[in-house]
C-alpha positions in Angstrom: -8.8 -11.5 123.6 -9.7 -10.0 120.3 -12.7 -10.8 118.1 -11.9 -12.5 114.4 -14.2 -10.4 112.0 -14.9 -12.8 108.7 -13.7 -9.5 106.5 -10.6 -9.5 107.7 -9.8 -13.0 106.1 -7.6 -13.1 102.8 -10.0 -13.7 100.2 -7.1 -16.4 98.7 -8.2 -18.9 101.6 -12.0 -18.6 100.6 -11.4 -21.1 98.0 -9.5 -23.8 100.1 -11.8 -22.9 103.1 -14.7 -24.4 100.6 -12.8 -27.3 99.0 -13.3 -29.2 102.2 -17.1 -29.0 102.3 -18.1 -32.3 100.6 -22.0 -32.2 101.0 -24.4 -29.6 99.1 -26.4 -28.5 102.4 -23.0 -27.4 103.6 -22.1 -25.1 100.5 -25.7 -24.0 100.9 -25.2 -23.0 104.2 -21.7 -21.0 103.7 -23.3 -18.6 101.3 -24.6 -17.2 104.1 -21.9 -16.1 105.5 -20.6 -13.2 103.7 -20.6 -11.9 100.3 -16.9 -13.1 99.6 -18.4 -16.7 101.0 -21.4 -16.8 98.4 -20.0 -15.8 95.4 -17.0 -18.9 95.5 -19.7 -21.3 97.2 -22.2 -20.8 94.6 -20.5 -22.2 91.8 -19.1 -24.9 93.5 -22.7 -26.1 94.8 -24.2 -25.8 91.1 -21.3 -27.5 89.5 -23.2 -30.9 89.4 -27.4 -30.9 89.2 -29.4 -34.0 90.2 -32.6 -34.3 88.6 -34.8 -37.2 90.2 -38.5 -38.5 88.5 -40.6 -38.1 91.4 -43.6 -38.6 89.2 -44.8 -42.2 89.0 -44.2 -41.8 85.2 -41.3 -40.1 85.1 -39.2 -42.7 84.3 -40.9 -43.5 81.1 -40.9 -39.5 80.5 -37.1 -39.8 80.2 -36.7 -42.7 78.1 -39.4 -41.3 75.7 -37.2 -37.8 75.7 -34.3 -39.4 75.0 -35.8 -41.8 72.1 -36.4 -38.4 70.4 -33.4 -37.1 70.4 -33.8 -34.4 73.1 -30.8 -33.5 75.5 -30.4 -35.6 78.4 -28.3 -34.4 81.3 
């Protein structure tokens, strides 16, 4: 029985190996596996940001950004 080695895989199925992972924690978790892993993963799992108002204001902090003109995102 031989033993698969994660360097011997062709760095082509990297990319298709990732586009199945559908949740962030899972992206976050495959840059940990190798190099070749993390530098395909991390783009993918910074492609969309969520930011949420946690503050009990914070709501009112985005509308008031946004009345002034500021980038919203």
């Amino acid at each position: 029985m031989s033993v698969f080695d994660i360097h011997d895989l062709p760095p082509e199925l990297i990319p298709h190996i990732l586009s199945h992972l559908q949740k962030p924690a899972h992206l976050a978790q495959v840059c940990l596996v190798s190099r070749s892993f993390y530098e395909e993963a991390v783009p993918l799992l910074y492609e969309r940001l969520a930011v949420y108002a946690w503050h009990k204001d914070g709501k009112k902090k985005a509308q008031a950004s946004r009345s002034l003109g500021l980038p919203t995102i």
